[in-house]
ZAMARGU-4260 file (C-alpha; in steps of 0.2 Angstrom, whole numbers, plus 5000, padded with zeros to 4 digits):
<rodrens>
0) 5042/4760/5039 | 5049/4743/5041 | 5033/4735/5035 | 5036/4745/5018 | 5054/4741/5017
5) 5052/4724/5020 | 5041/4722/5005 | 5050/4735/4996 | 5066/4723/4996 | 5056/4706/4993
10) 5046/4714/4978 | 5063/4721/4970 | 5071/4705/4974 | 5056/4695/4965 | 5057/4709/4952
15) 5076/4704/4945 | 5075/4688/4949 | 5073/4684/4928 | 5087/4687/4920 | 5080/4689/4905
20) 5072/4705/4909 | 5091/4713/4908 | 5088/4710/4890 | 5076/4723/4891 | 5082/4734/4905
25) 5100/4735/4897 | 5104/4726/4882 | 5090/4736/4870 | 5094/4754/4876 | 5111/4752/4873
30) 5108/4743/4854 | 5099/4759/4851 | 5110/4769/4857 | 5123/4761/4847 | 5111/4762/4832
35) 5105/4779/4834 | 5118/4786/4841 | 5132/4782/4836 | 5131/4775/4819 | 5117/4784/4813
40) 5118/4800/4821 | 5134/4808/4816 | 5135/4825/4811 | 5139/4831/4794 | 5149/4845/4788
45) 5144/4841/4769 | 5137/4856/4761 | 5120/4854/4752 | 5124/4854/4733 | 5110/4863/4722
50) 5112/4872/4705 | 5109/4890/4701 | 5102/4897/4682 | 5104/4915/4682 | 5090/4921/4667
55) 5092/4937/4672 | 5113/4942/4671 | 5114/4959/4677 | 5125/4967/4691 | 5110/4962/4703
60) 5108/4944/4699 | 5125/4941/4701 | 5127/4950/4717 | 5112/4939/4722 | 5120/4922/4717
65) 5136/4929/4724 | 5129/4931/4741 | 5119/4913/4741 | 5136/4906/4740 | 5142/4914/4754
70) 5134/4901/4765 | 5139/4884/4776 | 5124/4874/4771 | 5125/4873/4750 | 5135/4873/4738
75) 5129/4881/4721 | 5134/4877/4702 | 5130/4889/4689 | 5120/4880/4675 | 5107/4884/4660
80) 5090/4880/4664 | 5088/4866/4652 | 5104/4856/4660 | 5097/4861/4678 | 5077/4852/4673
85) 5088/4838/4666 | 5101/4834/4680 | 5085/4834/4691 | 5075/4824/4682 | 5090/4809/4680
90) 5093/4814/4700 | 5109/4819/4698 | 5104/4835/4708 | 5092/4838/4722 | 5086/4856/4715
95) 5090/4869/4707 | 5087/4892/4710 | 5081/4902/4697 | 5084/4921/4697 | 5073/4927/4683
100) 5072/4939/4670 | 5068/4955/4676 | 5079/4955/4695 | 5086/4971/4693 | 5074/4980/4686
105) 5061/4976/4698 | 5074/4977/4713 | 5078/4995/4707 | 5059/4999/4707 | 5056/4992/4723
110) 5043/4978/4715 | 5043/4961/4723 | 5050/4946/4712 | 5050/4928/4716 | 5067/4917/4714
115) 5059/4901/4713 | 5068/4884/4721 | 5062/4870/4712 | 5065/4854/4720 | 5063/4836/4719
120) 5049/4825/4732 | 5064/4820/4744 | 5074/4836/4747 | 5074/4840/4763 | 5080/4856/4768
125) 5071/4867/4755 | 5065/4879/4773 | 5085/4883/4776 | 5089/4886/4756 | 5073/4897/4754
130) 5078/4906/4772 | 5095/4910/4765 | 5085/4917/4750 | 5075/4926/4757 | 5088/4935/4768
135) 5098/4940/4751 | 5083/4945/4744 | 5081/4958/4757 | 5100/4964/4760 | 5101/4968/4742
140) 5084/4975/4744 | 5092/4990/4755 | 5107/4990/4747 | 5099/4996/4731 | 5088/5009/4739
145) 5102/5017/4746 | 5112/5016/4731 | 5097/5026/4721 | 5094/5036/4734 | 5113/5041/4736
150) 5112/5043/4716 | 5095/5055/4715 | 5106/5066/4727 | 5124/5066/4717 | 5117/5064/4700
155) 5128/5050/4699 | 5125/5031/4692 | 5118/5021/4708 | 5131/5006/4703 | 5145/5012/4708
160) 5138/5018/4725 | 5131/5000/4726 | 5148/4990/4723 | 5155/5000/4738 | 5141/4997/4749
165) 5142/4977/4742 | 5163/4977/4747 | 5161/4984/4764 | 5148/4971/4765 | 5153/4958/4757
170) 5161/4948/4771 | 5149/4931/4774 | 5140/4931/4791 | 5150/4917/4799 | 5139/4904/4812
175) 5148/4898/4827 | 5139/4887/4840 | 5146/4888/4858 | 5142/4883/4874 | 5142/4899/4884
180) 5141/4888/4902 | 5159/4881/4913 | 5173/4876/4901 | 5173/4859/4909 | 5154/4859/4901
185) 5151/4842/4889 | 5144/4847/4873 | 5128/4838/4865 | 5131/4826/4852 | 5118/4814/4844
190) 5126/4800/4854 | 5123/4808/4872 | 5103/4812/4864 | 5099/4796/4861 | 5108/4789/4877
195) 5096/4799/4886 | 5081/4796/4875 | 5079/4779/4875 | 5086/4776/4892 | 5071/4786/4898
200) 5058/4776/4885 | 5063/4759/4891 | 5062/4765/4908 | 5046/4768/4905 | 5044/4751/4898
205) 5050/4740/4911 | 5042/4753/4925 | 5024/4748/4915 | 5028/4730/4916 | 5035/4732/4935
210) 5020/4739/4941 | 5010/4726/4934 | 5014/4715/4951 | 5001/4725/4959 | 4987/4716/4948
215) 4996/4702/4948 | 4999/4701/4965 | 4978/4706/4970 | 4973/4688/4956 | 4987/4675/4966
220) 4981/4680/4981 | 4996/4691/4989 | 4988/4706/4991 | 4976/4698/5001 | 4989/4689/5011
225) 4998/4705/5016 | 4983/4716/5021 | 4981/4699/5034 | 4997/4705/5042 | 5001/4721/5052
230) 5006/4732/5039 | 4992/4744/5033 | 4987/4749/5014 | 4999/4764/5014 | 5013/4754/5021
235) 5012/4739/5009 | 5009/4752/4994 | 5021/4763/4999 | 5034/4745/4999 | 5028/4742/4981
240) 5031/4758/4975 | 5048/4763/4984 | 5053/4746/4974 | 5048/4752/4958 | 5057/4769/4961
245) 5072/4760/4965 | 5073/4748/4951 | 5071/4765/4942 | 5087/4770/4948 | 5095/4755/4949
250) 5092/4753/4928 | 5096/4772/4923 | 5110/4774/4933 | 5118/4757/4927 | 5113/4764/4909
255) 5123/4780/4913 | 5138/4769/4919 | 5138/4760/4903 | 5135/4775/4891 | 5147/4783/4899
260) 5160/4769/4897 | 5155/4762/4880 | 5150/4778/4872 | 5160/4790/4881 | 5143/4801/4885
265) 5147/4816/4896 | 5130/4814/4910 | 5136/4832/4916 | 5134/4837/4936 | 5130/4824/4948
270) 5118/4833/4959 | 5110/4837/4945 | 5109/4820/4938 | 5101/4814/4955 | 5088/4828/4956
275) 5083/4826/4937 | 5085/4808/4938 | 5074/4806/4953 | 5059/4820/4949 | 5058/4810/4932
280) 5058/4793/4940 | 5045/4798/4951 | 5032/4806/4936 | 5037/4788/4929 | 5032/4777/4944
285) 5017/4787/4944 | 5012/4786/4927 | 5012/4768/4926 | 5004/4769/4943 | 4988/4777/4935
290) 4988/4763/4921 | 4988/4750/4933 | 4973/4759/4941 | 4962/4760/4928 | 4967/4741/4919
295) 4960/4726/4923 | 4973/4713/4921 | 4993/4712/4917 | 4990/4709/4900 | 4979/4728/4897
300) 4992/4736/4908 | 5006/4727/4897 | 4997/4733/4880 | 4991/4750/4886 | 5007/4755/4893
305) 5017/4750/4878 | 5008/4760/4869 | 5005/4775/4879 | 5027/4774/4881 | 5028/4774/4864
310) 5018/4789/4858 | 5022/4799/4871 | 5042/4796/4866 | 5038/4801/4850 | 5029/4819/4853
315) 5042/4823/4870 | 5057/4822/4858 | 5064/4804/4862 | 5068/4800/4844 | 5072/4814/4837
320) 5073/4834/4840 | 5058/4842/4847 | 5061/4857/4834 | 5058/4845/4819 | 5041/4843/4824
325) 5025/4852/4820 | 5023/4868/4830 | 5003/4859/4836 | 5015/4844/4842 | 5028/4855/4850
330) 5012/4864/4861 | 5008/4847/4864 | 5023/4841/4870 | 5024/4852/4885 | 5012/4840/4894
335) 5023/4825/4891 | 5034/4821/4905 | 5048/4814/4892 | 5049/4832/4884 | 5055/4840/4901
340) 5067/4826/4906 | 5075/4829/4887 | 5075/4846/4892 | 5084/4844/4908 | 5096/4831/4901
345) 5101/4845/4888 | 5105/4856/4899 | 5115/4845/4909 | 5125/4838/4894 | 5126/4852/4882
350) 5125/4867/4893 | 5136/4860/4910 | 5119/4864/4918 | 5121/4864/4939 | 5109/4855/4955
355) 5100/4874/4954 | 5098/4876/4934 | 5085/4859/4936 | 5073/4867/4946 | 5063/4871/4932
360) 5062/4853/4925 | 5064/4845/4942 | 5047/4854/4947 | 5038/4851/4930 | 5041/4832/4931
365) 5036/4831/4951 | 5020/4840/4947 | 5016/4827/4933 | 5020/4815/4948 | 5010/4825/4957
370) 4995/4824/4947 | 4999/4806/4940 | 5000/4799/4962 | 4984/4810/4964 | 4974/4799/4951
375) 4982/4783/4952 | 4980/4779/4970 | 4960/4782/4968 | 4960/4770/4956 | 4968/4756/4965
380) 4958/4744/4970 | 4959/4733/4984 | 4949/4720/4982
</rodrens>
């Protein structure tokens, strides 16, 4: 054990002993953070603004367009179809609905009909607008067979059983986020998910160029020089490794420090910071282990692990949210490390998450480590 720490602390030492690594290890994560974060990612409370033709104008139609506008995410201005084509055409609007000719009659005959959204190339949140659609489509849809069914019974007109159905329900369905955890809990903002994000991706970085000592160290000569001492493999690998764990540490927890002081970002439980932290850090280390394994020369662990850092990020959610992502790349992106860690850290920061609540990513990312040690440490070669 005192062989390990021995050349645990002279390979950390060697490891910071260039100052322009910090650069890398600090200075980039927290310009990214900065850019990401706190200038780029700002929430928005701006409604979508779209415009509505209504070719249809009966009591249906506008019970339809009234219920579209009782929404958070657009805003809709009543137009003919010609002005609508035009405005979108000069870009002066994103898109338009159109509620055609013939609504009410096929609503009351229980016949589908298509309101259309047409849209221009870069609008980009037809899936919500055509969601809200959708959903007044089909309240009105029961609304109106109650209302005829109502009148077949009363021999009465079915309208005026509808506007009483359409008060009592006319009240907009109103939708809160909360944080149901402690109500000292730090809530997520872009800020805290991009703080965690790149923190972890140039972690990753400087851990790929950290472990590249190893084949460094085996083409000066070192590694044979050590195995010329008392110290057996294990003990001198073990030394190597428990550096690159603690430079780990010693990069994301000064990254935590200064998010936290800079960006006011909220880490959430201690204990669960450490057991995250650490289970992540480990499923790092042994990532970059197996790259060092299976390259020849500082330069291909250098360039393979770059590049293996950055795709991974990109499918585990590191620049933006997982749920933007194809559904193929979300199933993919439960066997990325990164994707748990983002996980873990949301429920630390968003949710007020405890030590207990990171079992579940805690044990994911060790049996990555697990599998990533198993592999890696048949591949190193020592001579």
């Amino acid at each position: 054990m005192r062989q390990s720490m021995a050349i645990c602390f002279w390979e950390l030492k060697r490891l910071l002993r260039n100052r322009r690594s910090y650069v890398l290890m600090f200075g980039m994560p927290l310009l990214f953070t900065l850019l990401f974060g706190g200038l780029l990612g700002g929430s928005s409370t701006s409604k979508v603004k779209l415009l509505l033709v209504d070719e249809d104008g009966t009591v249906l139609s506008k019970s339809y367009t009234d219920q579209l506008r009782d929404n958070e995410i657009m805003e809709l201005q009543t137009v003919t179809y010609g002005e609508a084509k035009q405005q979108v055409e000069n870009k002066k609007a994103s898109g338009f609905i159109v509620v055609p000719k013939g609504f009410q009659e096929a609503m009351l005959a229980g016949k589908g009909i298509e309101v259309s959204l047409k849209r221009s190339p870069d609008f980009t949140s037809n899936a919500a607008v055509k969601q809200l659609m959708s959903d007044a489509i089909h309240r009105i849809g029961t609304e109106v067979k109650a209302s005829v069914a109502w009148s077949q019974y009363s021999a009465q007109s079915w309208e005026g059983m509808y506007g009483k159905l359409e008060k009592e329900t006319a009240k907009p369905v109103s939708i809160q986020k909360e944080t149901v955890s402690r109500k000292d809990a730090a809530r997520m903002n872009p800020t805290a998910e991009r703080a965690s994000g790149f923190s972890i991706m140039f972690v990753m970085i400087v851990m790929m160029s950290a472990t590249g000592a190893i084949l460094d160290a085996r083409r000066t000569g070192v590694w044979y020089r050590l195995l010329s001492t008392p110290a057996s493999k294990a003990q001198i690998l073990g030394g190597y490794l428990l550096s690159f764990f603690l430079l780990g540490w010693l990069q994301f927890g000064t990254l935590m420090l200064l998010t936290h002081w800079l960006f006011d970002v909220q880490w959430g439980n201690a204990g669960g910071l450490f057991v995250l932290v650490s289970a992540m850090l480990l499923a790092i280390v042994g990532l970059a282990l197996l790259v060092a394994g299976v390259v020849k020369t500082v330069e291909q662990q250098s360039a393979l692990g770059n590049m293996l850092v950055v795709s991974t990020c990109m499918i585990g959610g590191v620049y933006w949210p997982l749920e933007i992502e194809p559904k193929l790349m979300q199933r993919i992106a439960d066997f990325v490390p990164q994707t748990w860690a983002m996980r873990g850290f949301t429920e630390l920061t968003a949710k007020g998450g405890s030590v207990m609540d990171m079992g579940l990513y805690a044990g994911i990312l060790l049996a990555f480590a697990a599998v990533f040690f198993a592999v890696g440490l048949t591949r190193i070669r020592y001579k």
